[in-house]
C-alpha positions in Angstrom: 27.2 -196.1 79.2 28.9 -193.7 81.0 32.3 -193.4 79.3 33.0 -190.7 77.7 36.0 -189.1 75.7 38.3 -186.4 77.5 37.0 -183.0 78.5 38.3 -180.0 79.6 36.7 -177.7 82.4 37.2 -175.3 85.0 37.9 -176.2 88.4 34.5 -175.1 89.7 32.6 -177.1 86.7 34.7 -180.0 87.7 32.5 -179.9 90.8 29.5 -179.8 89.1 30.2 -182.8 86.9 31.4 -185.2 89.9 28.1 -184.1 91.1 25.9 -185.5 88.4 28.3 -188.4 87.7 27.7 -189.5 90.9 23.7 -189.1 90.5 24.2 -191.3 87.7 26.2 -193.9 89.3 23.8 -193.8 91.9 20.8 -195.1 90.0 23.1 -197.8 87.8 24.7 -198.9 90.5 22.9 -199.1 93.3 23.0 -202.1 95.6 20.9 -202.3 98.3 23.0 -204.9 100.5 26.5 -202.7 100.2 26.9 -199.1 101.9 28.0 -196.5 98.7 32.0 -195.3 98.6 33.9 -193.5 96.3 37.6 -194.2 96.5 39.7 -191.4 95.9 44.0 -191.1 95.2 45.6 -188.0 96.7 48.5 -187.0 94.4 47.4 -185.3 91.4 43.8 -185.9 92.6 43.1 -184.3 96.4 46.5 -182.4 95.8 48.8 -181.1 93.2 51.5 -183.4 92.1 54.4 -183.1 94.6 53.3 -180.7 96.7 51.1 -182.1 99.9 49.2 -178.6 100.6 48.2 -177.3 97.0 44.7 -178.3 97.1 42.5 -179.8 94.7 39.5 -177.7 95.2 36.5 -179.5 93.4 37.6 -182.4 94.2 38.3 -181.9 97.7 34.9 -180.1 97.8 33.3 -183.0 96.2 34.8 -185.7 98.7 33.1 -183.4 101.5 29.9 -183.0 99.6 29.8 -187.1 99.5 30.5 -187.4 102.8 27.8 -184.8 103.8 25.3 -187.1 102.2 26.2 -190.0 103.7 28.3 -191.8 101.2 31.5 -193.8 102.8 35.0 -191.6 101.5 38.2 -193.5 100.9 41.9 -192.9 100.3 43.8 -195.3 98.5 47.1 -193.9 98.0 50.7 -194.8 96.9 52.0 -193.0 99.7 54.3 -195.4 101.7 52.6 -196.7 104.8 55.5 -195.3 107.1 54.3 -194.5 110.7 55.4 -191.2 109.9 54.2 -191.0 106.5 50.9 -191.3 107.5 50.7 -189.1 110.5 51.6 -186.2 108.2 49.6 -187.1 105.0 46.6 -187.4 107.4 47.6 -184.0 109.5 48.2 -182.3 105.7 44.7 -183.7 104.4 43.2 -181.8 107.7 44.5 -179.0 107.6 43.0 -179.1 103.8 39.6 -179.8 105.8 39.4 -183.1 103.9 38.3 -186.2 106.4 37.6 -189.5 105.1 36.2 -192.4 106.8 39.4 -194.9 105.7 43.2 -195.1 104.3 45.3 -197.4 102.3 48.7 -196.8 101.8 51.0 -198.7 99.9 53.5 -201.3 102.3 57.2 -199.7 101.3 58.0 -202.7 99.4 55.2 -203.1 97.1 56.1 -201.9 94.2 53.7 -202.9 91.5 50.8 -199.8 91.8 48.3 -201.5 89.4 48.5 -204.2 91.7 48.6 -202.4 94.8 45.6 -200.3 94.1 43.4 -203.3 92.8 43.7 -205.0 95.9 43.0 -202.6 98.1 39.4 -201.8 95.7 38.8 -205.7 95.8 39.5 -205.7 99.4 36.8 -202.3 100.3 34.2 -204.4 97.5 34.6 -208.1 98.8 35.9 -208.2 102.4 34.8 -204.7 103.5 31.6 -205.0 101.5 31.4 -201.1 100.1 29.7 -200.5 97.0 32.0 -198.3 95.2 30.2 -195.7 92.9 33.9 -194.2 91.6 37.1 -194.2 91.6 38.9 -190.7 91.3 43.0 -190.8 90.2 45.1 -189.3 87.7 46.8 -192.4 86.5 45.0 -195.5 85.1 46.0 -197.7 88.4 43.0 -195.8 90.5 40.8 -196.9 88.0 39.5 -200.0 87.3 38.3 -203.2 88.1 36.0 -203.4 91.5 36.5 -199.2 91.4 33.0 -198.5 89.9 33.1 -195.8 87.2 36.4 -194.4 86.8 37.5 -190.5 87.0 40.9 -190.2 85.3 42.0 -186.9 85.8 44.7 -184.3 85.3 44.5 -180.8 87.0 46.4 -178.2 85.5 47.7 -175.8 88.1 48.4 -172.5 86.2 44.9 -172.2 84.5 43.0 -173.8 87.4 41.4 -176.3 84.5 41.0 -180.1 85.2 41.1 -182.7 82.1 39.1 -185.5 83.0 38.0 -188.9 81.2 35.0 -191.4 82.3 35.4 -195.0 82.2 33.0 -197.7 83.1 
C-alpha cells in the first residue's frame, strides 16, 4: 500500500516525491472511464498559513507539472465563497502563476470542514466524474474518502522543510 509514516524533506525533494507518488497512483488507480485530478487545499498547502502570497514552491510547482501533463487540477478550499473572496484568492493564486481547471469554496455558513470538503470530493468523483489520484492538505479534512491517496502535509517556513504523511 502506499501509506507510509511521516517524513521530513526539503522543499525541492518534496517535489520529487509528489512526482513518483503520483506515478504510483497512476498505475493503481487508473480508470479508464474517469479523466485523472488531484485535488489540492490552499492554506498551508499552495501557501503558507495566513499569508495569501508566501508560496508553497513544490507544491505549486507540482500542481503546474500535473497540469502540463494533462491531469485535471482542483482547489477545494475553506476559503468563504464571498464574491470578493474569490476574486482575490483567484487574482493571489495568479500572480503565484498557479491556474487550476476548477474551485470550491466553502458557502459562509457551512461550518463543519470534514463535511464541507467530503462533499465537494464526492461531488468532483460521482457527479463530475474525475478520477482523483490525490488529495494534497495540511489538515486531515483534505484527505479522505473519494480523495484518492492522501498527502497530509505541514511546511515549515523558516527551514524551507515540508513534513508529509501518505494515506490510502
Amino acid at each position: 500500500m502506499l501509506s507510509e509514516g511521516e517524513k521530513t524533506v526539503s522543499d525541492m525533494q518534496f517535489l520529487q516525491e509528489l512526482k513518483k507518488l503520483l506515478r504510483i497512483c497512476q498505475l493503481i488507480r487508473d480508470d479508464a472511464k474517469k479523466a485523472p485530478a488531484i485535488v489540492f487545499d490552499i492554506d498551508g498547502t499552495l501557501v503558507h498559513d495566513g499569508t495569501w502570497d508566501k508560496p508553497v514552491w513544490s507544491v505549486i510547482n507540482f500542481c503546474n507539472y500535473c497540469k502540463e501533463i494533462g491531469i485535471t487540477t482542483i482547489i477545494v478550499t475553506a476559503r468563504p465563497g464571498w464574491e470578493a473572496n474569490i476574486t482575490n484568492t483567484k487574482n493571489s493564486l495568479q500572480e503565484l502563476g498557479i491556474v487550476c481547471d476548477a474551485f470550491f469554496f466553502r458557502k459562509p455558513e457551512c461550518t463543519n470542514l470534514d463535511d464541507f470538503k467530503l462533499s465537494c470530493r464526492k461531488h468532483i468523483d460521482n457527479v463530475a466524474q474525475y478520477n482523483i489520484l490525490l488529495s494534497i492538505g495540511d489538515n486531515p479534512w483534505d484527505i479522505g474518502e473519494y480523495g484518492g491517496s492522501g498527502v497530509l502535509m505541514k511546511a515549515h517556513p523558516s527551514s524551507n522543510a515540508i513534513t508529509y504523511t501518505v494515506k490510502s
